[in-house]
C-alpha positions as CSV (number, residue, x, y, z in Angstrom):
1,X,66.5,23.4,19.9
2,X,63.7,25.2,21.9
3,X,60.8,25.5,20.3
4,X,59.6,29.8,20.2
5,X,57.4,31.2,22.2
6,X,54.2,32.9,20.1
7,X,52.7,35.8,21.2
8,X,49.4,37.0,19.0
9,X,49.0,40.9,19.1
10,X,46.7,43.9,17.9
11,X,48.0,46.5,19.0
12,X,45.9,47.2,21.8
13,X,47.6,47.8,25.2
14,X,46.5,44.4,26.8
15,X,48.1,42.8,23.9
16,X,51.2,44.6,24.6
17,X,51.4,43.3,28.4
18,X,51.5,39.7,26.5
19,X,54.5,40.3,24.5
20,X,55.8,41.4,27.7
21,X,55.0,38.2,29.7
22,X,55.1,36.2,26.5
23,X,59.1,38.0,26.2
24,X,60.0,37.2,29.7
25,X,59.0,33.3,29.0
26,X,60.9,33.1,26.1
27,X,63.8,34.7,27.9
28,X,63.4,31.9,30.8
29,X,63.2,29.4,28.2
30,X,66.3,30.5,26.0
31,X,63.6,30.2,23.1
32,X,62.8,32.7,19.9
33,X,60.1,35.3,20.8
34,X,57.7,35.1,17.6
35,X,55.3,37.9,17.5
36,X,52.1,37.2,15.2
37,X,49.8,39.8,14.0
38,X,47.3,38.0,12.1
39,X,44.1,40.3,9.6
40,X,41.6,38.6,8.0
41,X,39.9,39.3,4.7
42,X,40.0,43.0,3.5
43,X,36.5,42.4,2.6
44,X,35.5,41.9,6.1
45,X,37.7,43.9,8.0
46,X,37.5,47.0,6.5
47,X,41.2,46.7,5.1
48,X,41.7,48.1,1.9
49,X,42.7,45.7,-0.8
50,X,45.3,46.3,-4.2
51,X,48.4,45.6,-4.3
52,X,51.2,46.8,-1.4
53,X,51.9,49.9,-3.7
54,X,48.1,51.4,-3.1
55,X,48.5,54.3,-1.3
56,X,45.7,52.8,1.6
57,X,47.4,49.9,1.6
58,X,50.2,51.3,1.9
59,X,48.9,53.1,5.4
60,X,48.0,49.4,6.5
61,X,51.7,48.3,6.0
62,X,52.2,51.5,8.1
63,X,50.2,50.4,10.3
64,X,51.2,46.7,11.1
65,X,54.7,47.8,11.1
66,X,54.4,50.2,13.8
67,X,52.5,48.0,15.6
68,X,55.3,45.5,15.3
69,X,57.9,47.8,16.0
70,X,56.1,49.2,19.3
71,X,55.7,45.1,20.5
72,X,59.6,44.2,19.8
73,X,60.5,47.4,21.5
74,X,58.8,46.0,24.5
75,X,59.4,42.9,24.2
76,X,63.5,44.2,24.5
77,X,62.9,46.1,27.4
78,X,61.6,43.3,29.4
79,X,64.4,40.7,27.4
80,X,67.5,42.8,26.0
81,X,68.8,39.7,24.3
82,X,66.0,38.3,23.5
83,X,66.1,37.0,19.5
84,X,62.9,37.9,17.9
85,X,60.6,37.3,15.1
86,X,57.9,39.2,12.8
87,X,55.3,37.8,11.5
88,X,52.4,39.2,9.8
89,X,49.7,36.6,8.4
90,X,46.0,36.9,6.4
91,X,43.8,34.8,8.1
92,X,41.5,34.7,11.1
93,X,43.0,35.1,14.0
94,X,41.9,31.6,15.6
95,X,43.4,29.7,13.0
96,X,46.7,31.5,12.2
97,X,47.5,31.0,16.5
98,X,46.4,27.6,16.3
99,X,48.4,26.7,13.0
100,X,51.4,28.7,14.9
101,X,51.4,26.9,17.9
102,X,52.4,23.5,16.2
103,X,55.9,24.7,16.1
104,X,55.7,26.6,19.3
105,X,56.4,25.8,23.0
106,X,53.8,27.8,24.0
107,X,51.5,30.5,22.7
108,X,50.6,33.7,24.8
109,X,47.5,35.5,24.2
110,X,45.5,38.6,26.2
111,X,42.6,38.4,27.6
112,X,40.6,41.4,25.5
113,X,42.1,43.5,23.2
114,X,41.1,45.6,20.0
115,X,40.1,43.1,16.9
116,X,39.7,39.7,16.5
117,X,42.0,38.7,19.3
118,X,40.0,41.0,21.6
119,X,37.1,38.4,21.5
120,X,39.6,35.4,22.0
121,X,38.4,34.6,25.4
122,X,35.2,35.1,24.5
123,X,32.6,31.5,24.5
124,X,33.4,28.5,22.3
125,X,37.3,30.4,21.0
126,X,39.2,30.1,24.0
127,X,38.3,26.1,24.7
128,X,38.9,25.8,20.5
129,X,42.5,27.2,21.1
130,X,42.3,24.8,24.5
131,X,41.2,21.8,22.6
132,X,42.8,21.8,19.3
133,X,46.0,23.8,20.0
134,X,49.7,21.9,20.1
135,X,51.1,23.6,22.8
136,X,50.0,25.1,26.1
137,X,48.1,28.6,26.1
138,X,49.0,31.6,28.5
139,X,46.2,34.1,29.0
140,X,47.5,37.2,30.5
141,X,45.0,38.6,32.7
142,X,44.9,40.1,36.5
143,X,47.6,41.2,38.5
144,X,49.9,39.0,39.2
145,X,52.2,38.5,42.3
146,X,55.5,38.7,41.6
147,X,56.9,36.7,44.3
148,X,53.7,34.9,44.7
149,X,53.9,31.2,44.3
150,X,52.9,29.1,41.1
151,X,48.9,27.3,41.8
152,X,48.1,24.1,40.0
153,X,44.8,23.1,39.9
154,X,45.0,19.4,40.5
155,X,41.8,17.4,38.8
156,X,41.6,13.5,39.8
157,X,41.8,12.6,35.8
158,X,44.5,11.8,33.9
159,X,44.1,15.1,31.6
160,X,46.2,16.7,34.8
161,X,49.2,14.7,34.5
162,X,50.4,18.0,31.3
163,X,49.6,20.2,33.8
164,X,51.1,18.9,36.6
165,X,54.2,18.7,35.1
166,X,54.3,21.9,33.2
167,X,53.4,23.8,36.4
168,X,56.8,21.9,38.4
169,X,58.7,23.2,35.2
170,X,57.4,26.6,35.6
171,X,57.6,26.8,38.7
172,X,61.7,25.9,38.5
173,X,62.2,28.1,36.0
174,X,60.5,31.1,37.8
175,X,62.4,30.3,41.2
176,X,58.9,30.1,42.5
177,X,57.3,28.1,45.1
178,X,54.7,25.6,43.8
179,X,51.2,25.1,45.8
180,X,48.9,22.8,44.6
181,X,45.1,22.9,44.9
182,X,42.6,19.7,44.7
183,X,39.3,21.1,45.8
184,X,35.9,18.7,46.5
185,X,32.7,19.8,46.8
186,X,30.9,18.8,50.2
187,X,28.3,17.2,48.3
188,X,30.9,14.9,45.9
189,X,30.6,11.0,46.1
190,X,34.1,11.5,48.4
191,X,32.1,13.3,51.0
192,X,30.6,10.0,52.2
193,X,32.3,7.2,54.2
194,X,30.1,4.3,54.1
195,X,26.9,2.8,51.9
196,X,24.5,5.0,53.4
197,X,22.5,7.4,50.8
198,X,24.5,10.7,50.4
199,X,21.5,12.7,50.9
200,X,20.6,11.3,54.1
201,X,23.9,11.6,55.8
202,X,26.4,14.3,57.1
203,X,29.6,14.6,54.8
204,X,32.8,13.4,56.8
205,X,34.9,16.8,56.3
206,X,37.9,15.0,57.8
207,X,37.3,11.7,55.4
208,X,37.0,14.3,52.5
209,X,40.5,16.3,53.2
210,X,42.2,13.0,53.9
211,X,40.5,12.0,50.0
212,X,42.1,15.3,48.6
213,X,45.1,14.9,50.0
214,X,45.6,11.4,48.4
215,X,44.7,12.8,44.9
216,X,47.4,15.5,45.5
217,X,49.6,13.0,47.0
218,X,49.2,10.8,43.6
219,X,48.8,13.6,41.1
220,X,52.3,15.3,42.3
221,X,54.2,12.4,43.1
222,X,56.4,11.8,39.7
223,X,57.1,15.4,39.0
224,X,57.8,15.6,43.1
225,X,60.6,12.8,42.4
226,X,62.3,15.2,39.1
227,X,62.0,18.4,40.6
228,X,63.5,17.4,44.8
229,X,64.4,21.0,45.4
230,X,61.5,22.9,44.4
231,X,59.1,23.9,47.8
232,X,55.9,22.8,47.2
233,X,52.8,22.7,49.2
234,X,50.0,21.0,49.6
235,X,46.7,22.8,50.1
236,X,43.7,19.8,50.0
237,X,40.2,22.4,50.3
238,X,36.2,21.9,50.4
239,X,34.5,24.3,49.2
240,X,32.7,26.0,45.2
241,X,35.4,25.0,43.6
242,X,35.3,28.2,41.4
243,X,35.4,30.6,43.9
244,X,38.3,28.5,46.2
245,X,40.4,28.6,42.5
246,X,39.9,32.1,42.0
247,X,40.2,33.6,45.7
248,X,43.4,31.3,45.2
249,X,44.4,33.6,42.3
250,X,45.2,36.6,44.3
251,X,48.5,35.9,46.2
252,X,49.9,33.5,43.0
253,X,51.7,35.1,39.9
254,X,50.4,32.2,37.8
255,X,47.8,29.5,37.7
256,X,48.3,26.5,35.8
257,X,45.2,24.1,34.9
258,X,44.5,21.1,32.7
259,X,42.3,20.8,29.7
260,X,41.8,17.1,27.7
261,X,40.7,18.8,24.9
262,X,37.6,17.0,23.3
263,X,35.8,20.6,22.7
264,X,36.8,21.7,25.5
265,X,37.4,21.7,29.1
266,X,36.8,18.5,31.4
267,X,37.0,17.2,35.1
268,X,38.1,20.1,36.9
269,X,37.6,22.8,34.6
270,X,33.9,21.6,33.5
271,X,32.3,24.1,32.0
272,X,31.4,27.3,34.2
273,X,34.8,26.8,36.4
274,X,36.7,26.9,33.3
275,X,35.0,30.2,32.6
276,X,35.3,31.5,35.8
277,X,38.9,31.2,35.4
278,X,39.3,32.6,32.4
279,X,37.4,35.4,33.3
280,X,37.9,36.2,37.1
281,X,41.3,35.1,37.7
282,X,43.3,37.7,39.3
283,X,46.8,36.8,37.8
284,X,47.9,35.1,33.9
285,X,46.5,31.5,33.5
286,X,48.0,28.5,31.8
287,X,46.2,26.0,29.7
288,X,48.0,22.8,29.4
289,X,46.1,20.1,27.0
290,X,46.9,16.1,27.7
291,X,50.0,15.2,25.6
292,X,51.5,19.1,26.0
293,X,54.4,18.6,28.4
């Protein structure tokens, strides 16, 4: 049985356009849509506390449930058969996603929103959800193309193999081309072809394509085999490899990167790329941690 696809909301609008993209996944998946609205402690939210008969508590119930209401009705607009599921939890935010995506497939967030989920993007939370989470993570952000092609960031480490083959199976499932991206920075090791001293010598550009093309080559080859009739391309680059990654987002209706998860983001997604990313993409990006797919 497919495992559902979580979708954490507030209420906000942004959090709305995730149970939409979060909906049509499920719907593409044949899997549950679970919606999660998760409130921590009445103390420090401001929620009032008493039992569900309090008149103010009451108004919360209220509350959550039109805010549930107004996220399935969406969610059925964009999936009319779509099966889905409340859930309202008492926790922090972080924590109730991360427990949920251990029976989930994949858990869909927005990029900014109201409460707690509105800072979810926001420093250490996003590579905590990257790190410790079960499942992949879509962040719904930018504009996406809809007939734009599916980009995988392709890192020369093992912790791309998850994403490599998640993005194939997206890709598929989408109908979407797949382009993959492996980009090296003129002044990388691969830049040089020879013992001299890299600072001393003029980077090969050719040498350095031909070396991204070969991790592209390797990196792709596998899912290449399982996927035969699925067009992909091959786009080897040199250049910031934040800026060739994001100018990348604008034509692709998703981008799909890797994560190994040891507090956060590593080889290709070190640090201030995996922010960039997550904050300057121009279309929804997928997370997939080593061991996810």
């Amino acid at each position: 049985m497919t495992k559902p696809v979580v979708v954490g909301l507030d209420g906000s609008p942004s959090s709305l356009e995730a149970v939409v993209a979060a909906a049509r996944e499920a719907a593409l998946r044949g899997a549950q849509l679970r919606l999660v609205h998760a409130f921590g402690s009445p103390h420090l939210d401001g929620l009032p506390a008493g039992p569900p008969w309090n008149q103010a508590a009451a108004g919360v119930r209220e509350l959550l449930d039109g805010t549930l209401a107004e996220a399935e009705r969406r969610a059925r607009e964009a999936a009319p058969d779509l099966d889905v599921d409340r859930d309202v939890a008492v926790g922090e935010a972080l924590m109730v996603l991360e427990i949920a995506s251990r029976t989930a497939s994949m858990v869909v967030v927005s990029s900014r929103g109201l409460s707690a989920f509105g800072s979810l993007l926001l420093g250490s939370t996003s590579a905590h959800l990257a790190a410790h989470g079960r499942c992949p993570l879509l962040v719904v952000r930018g504009r996406p193309g809809p007939g734009g092609p599916v980009l995988l960031a392709v890192d020369d480490a093992p912790a791309s193999e998850a994403a490599v083959r998640f993005a194939f199976a997206e890709a598929s499932l989408r109908g979407a081309d797949l382009v993959a991206v492996h980009v090296c920075r003129p002044g990388s090791p691969e830049a040089y072809d020879g013992p001299a001293d890299p600072p001393f010598v003029t980077f090969d550009e050719i040498h350095l394509l031909k070396h991204a093309g070969q991790v592209l080559e390797q990196a792709i080859a596998g899912a290449r085999e399982r996927y035969p009739d699925l067009p992909v391309r091959q786009r080897p680059a040199i250049g910031r490899v934040r800026r060739t990654l994001v100018d990348a987002s604008a034509d692709a209706q998703l981008v799909v990167v890797g994560a190994r998860g040891r507090g956060g983001f590593t080889g290709l997604l070190l640090g201030s790329v995996s922010q960039a990313l997550l904050h300057h993409a121009r279309c929804p990006v997928a997370v997939v941690r080593r061991g996810q797919a």
